[in-house]
Rosetta silent file (secondary structure, phi, psi, omega in degrees, C-alpha in Angstrom):
SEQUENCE: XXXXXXXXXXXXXXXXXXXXXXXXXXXXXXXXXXXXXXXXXXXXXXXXXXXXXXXXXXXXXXXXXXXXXXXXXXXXXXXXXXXXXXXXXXXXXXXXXXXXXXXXXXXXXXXXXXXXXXXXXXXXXXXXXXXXXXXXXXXXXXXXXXXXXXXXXXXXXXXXXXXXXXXXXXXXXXXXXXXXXXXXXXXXXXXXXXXXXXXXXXXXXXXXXXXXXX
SCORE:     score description
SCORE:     0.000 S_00000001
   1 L     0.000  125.978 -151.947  107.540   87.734   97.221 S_00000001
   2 L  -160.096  102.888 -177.293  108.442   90.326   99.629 S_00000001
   3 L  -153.833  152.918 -175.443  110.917   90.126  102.824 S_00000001
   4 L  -130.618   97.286  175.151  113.444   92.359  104.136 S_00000001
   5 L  -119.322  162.911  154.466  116.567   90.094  106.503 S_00000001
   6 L   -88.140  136.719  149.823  120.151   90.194  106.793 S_00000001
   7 E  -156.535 -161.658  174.883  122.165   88.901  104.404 S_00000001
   8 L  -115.420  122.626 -161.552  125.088   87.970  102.425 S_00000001
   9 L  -115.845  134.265  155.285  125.074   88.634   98.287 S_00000001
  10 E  -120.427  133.043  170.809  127.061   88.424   95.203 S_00000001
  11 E  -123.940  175.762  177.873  126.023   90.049   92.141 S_00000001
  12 L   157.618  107.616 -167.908  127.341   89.903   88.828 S_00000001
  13 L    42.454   43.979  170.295  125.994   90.402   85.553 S_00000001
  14 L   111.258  -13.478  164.958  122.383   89.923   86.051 S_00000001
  15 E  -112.868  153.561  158.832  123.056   87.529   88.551 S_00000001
  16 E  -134.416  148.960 -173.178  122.663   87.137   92.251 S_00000001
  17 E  -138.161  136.136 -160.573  123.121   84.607   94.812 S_00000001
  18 L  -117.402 -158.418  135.520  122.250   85.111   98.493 S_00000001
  19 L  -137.455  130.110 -172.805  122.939   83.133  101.998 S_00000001
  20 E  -137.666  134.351  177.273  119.666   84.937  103.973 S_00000001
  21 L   -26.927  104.809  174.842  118.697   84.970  108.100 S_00000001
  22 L   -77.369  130.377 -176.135  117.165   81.528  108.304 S_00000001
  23 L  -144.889  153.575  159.649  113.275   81.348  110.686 S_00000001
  24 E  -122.811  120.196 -123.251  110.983   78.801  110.018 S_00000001
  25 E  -128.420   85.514  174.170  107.417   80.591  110.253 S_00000001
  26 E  -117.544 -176.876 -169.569  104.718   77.497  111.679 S_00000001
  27 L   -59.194  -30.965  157.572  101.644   77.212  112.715 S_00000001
  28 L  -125.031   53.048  167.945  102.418   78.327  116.601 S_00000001
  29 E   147.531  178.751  168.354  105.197   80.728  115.613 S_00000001
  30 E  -101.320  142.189  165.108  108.056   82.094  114.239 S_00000001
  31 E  -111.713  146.462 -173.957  111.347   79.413  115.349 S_00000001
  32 L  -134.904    8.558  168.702  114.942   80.501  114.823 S_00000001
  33 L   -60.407  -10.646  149.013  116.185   76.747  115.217 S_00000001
  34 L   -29.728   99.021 -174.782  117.640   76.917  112.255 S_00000001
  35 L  -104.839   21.220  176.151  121.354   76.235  111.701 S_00000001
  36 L  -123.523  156.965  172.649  121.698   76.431  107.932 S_00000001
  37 L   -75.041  172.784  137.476  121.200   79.505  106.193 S_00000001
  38 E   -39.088  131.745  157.431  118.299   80.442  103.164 S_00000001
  39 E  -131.203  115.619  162.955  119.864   80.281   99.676 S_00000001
  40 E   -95.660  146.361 -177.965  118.465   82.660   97.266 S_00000001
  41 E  -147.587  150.444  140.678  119.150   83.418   93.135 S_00000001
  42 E  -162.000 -173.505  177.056  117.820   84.866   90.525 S_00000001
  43 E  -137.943  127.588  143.228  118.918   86.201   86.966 S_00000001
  44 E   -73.881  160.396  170.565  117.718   88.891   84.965 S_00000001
  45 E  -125.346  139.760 -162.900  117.545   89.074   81.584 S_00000001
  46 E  -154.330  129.743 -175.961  117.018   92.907   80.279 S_00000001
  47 L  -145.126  174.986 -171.906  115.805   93.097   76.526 S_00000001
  48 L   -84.138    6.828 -177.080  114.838   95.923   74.674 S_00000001
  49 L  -107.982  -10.405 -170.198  111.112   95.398   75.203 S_00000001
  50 L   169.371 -153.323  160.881  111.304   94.865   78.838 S_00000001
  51 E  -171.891  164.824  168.920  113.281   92.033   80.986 S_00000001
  52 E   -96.973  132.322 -169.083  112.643   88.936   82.885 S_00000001
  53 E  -131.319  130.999  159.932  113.546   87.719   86.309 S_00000001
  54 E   -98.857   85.015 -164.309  113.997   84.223   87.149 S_00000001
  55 L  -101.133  161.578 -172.855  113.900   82.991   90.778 S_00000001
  56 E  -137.034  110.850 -149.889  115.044   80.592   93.295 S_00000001
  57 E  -118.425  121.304 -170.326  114.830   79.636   96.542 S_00000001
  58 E  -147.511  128.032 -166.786  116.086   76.446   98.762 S_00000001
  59 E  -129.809  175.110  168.991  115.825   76.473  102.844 S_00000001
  60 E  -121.458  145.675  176.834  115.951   73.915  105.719 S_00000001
  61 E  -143.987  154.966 -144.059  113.039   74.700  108.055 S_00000001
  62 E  -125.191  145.145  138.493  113.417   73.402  112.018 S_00000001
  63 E  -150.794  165.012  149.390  111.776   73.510  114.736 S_00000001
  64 E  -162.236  126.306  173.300  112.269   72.282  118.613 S_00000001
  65 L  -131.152   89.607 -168.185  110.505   72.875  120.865 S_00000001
  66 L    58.270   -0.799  179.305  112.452   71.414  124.133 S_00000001
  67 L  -135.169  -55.077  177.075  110.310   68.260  123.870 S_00000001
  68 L  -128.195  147.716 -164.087  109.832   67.287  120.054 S_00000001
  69 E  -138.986  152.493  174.966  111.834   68.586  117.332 S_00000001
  70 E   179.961  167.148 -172.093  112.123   67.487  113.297 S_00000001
  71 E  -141.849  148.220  165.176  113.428   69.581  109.834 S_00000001
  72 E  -147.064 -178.397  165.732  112.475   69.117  106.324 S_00000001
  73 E  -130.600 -160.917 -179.275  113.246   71.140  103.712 S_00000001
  74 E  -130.985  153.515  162.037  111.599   73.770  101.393 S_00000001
  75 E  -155.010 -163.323  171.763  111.744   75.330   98.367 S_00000001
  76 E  -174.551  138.390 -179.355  110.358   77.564   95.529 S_00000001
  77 L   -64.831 -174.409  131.426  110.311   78.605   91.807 S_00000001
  78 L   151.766  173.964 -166.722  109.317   82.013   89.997 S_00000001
  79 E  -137.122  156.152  171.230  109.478   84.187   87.360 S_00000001
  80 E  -149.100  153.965  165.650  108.765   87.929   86.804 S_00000001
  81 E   178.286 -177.379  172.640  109.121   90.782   84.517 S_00000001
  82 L  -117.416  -77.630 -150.180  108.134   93.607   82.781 S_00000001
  83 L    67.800  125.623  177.633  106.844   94.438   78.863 S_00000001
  84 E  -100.396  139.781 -177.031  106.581   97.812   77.728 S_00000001
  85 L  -127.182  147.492 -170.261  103.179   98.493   75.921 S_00000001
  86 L    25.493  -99.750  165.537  102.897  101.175   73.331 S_00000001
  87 L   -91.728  -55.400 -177.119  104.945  104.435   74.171 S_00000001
  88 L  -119.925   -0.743  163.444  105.373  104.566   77.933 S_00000001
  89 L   -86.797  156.796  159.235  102.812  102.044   79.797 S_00000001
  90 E  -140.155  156.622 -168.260  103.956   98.521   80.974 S_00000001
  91 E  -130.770  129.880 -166.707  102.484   95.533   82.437 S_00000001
  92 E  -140.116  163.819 -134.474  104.582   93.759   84.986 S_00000001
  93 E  -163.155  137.242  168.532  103.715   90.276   86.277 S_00000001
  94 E  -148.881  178.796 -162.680  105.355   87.804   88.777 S_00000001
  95 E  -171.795  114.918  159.668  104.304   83.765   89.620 S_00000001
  96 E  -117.550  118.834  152.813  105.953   81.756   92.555 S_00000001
  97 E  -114.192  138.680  170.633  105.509   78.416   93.360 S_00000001
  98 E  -171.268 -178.135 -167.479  106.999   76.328   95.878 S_00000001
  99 E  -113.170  109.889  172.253  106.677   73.778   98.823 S_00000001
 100 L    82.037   48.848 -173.397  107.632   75.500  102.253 S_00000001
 101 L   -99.543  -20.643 -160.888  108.283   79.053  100.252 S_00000001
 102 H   -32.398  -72.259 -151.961  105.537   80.778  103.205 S_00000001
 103 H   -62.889  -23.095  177.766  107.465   83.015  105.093 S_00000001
 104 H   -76.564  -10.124 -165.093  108.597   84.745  101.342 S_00000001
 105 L  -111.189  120.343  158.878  104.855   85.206  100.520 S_00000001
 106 H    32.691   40.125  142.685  102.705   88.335  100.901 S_00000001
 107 H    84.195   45.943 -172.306  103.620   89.667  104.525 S_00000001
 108 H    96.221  -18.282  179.320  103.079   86.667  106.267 S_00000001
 109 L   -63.175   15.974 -166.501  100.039   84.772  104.922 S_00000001
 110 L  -152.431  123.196  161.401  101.142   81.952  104.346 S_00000001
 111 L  -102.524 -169.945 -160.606  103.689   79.555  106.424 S_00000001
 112 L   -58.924  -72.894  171.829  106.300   77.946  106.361 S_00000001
 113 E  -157.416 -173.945 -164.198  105.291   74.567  107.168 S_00000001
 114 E  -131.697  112.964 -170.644  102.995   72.941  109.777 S_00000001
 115 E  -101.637  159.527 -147.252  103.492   70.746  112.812 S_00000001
 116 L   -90.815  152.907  177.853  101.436   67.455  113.020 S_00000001
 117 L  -108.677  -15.465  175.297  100.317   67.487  116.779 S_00000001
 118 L   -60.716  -56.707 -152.734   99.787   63.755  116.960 S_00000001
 119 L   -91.630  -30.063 -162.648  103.261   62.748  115.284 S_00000001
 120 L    83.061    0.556  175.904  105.095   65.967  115.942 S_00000001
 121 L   -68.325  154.892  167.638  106.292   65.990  112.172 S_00000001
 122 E  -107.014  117.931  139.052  106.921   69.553  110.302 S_00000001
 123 E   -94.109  137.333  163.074  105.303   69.458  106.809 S_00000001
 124 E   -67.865  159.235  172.217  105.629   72.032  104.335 S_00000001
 125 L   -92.642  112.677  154.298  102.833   74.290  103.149 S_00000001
 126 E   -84.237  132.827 -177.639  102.601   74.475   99.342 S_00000001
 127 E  -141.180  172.899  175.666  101.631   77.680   97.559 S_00000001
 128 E  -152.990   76.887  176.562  101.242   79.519   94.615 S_00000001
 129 E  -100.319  177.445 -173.917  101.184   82.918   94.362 S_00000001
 130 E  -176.958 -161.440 -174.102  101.352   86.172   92.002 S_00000001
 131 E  -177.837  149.530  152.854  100.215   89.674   90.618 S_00000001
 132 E  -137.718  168.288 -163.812   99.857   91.330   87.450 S_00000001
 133 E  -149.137  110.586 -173.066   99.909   94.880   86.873 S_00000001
 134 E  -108.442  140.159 -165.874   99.224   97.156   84.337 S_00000001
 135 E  -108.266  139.683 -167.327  100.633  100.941   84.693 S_00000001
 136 E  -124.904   98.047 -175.908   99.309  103.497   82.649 S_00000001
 137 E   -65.565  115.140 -178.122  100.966  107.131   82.000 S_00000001
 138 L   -97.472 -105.660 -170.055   98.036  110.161   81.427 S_00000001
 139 L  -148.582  159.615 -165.300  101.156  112.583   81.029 S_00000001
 140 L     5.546  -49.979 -177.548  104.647  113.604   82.265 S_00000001
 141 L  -124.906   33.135  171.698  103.054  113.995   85.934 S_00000001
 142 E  -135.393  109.673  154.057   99.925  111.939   86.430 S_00000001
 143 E  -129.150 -175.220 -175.676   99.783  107.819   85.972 S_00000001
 144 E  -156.597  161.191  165.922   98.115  105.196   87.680 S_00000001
 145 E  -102.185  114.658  162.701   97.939  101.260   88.257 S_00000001
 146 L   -59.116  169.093  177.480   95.608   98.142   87.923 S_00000001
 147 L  -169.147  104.485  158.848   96.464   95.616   90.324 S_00000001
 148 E  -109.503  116.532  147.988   95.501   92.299   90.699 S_00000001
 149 E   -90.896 -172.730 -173.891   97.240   89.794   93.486 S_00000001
 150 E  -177.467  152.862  166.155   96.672   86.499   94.673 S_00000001
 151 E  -174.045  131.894  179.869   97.438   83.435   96.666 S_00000001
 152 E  -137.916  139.159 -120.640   96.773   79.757   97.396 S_00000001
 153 L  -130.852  130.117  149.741   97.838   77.866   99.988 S_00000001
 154 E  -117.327  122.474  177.933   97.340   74.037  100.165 S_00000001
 155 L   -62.615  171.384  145.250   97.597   73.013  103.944 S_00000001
 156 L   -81.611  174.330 -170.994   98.407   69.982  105.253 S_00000001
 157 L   -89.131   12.277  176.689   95.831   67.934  106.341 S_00000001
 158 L  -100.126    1.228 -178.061   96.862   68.459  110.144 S_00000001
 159 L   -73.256  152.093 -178.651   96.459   72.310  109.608 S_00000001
 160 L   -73.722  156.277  148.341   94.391   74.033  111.598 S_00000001
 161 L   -14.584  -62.573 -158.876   91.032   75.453  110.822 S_00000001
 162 L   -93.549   28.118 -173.837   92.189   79.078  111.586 S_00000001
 163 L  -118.313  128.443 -170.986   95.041   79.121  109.093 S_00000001
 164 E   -50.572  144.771  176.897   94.689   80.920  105.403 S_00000001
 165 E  -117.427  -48.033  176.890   93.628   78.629  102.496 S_00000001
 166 E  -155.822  156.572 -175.050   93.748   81.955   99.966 S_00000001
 167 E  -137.217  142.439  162.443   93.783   85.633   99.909 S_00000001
 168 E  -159.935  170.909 -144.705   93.491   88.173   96.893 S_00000001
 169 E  -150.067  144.306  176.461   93.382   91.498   96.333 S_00000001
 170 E  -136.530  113.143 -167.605   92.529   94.080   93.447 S_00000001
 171 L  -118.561  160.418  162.242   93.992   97.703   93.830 S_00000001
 172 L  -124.430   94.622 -137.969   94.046  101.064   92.024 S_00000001
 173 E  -126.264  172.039  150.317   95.766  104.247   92.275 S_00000001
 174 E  -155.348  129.066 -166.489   96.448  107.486   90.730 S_00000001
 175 E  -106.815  140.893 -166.910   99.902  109.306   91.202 S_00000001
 176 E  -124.587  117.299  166.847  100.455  113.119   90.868 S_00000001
 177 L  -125.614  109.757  176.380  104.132  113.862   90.664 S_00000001
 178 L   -60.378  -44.654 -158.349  104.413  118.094   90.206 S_00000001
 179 L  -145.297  173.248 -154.907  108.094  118.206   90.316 S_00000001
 180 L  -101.242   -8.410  156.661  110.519  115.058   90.131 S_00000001
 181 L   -64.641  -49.112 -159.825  111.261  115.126   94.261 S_00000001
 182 E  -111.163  139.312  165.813  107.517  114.931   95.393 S_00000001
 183 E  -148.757  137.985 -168.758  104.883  112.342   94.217 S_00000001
 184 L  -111.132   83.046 -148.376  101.432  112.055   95.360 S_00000001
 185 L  -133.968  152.914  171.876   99.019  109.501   95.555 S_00000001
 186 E  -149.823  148.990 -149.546   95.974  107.944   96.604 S_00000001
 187 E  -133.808  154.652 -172.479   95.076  104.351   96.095 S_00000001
 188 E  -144.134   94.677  172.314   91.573  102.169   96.453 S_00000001
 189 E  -116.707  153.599  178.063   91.861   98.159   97.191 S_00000001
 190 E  -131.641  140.534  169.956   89.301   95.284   97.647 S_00000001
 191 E  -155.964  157.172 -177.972   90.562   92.247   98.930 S_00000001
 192 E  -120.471  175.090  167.407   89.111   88.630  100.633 S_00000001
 193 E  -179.701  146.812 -161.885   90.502   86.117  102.381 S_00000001
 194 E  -144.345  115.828  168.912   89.512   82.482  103.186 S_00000001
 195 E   -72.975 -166.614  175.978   90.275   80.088  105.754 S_00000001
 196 L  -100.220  -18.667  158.672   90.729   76.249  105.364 S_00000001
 197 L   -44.655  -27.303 -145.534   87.505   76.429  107.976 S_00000001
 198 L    94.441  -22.173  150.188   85.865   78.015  105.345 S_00000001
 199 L    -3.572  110.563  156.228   85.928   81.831  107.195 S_00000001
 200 E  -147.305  152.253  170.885   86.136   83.953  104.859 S_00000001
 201 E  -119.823  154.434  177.092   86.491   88.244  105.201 S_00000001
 202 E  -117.897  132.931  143.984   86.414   91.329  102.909 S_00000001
 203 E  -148.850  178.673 -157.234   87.838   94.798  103.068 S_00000001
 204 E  -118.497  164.520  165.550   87.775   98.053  101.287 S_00000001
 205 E  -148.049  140.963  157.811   90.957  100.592  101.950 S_00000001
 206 E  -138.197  121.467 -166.415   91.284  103.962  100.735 S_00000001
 207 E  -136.452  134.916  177.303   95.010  104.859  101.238 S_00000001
 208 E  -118.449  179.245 -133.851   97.022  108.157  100.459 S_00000001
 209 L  -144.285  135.396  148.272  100.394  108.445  100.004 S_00000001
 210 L  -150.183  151.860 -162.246  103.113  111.458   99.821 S_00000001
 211 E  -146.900  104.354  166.609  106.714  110.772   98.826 S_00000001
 212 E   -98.908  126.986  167.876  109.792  113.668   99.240 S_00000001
 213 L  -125.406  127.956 -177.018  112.998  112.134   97.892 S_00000001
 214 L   -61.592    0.000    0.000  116.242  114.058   98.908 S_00000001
């Protein structure tokens, strides 16, 4: 789950609660008809082995456009965290599900909801996505990451052909950091994706990285 809007938060002792830029993300567009905001939560929990994030999400999602118009709403579960394994690796892990959650999921791949072109209804898109991860420390300045993501989208049955049914991904890295300002990296992912035609594509990336932080 991964989006960057304005909005307005309260935190307070492991919790937060959000009012967030409301769009509804369909099948021919992004829409701003929205007149209630996104409300987002979660809680942490912090333990001594690691901590747990619980999350929550509940939206109205709109559209009109000057001739037919309709709202439902959406929403969406998850959980996350981390666990520290032996001295300094950890494995960190997240799981969302929800009905009209799309626009929160993996950079677009997923929407919002879908409008029927016969009826003109908006139905949400149900998904379920996630990642685990495990990170692994060689010493003081070299570690690296497993990566596995994922996601799967059940359409409605008015979705189009050319709309994602699931995408996943498996990545790898190794990080150099010489001095605690500069880190250094170069990374290797394979990932598909599959339409609800049945489409489906592959690609390979090899991606480097440098990081100064003032």
């Amino acid at each position: 789950m991964f989006i960057r809007q304005p909005m307005i938060r309260y935190s307070r002792n492991g919790f937060q609660i959000a009012l967030e830029n409301p769009e509804t993300f369909t099948d021919v567009g992004l829409n701003d008809d929205n007149s209630v905001p996104d409300l987002a939560a979660n809680y942490t929990m912090k333990t001594n082995w690691g901590h747990l994030r619980f999350n929550g999400l509940l939206r109205e999602l709109k559209y009109d456009d000057g001739t037919r118009e309709d709202s439902t709403s959406g929403w969406g579960l998850g959980v996350s965290g981390k666990v520290k394994v032996f001295d300094k690796d950890d494995v960190r892990f997240a799981v969302n599900y929800g009905d009209g959650m799309g626009r929160y999921t993996s950079l677009g791949v997923v929407r919002d909801a879908v409008i029927d072109p016969v009826t003109g209804d908006l139905d949400a898109v149900e998904s379920v996505s996630g990642f685990a991860a495990y990170r692994h420390m060689w010493n003081s300045k070299w570690r690296s990451n497993l990566i596995y993501s994922m996601v799967d989208v059940d359409n409605p049955a008015s979705a189009s052909g050319s709309l994602n049914e699931s995408a996943s991904s498996i990545q790898v890295n190794l990080m150099y950091t010489p001095v605690k300002q500069l880190t250094l990296g170069v990374m290797y992912l394979q990932g598909e994706l599959e339409k609800v035609n049945g489409d489906e594509g592959e690609l390979d990336r090899i991606q480097f990285a440098a990081k100064y932080s003032f």
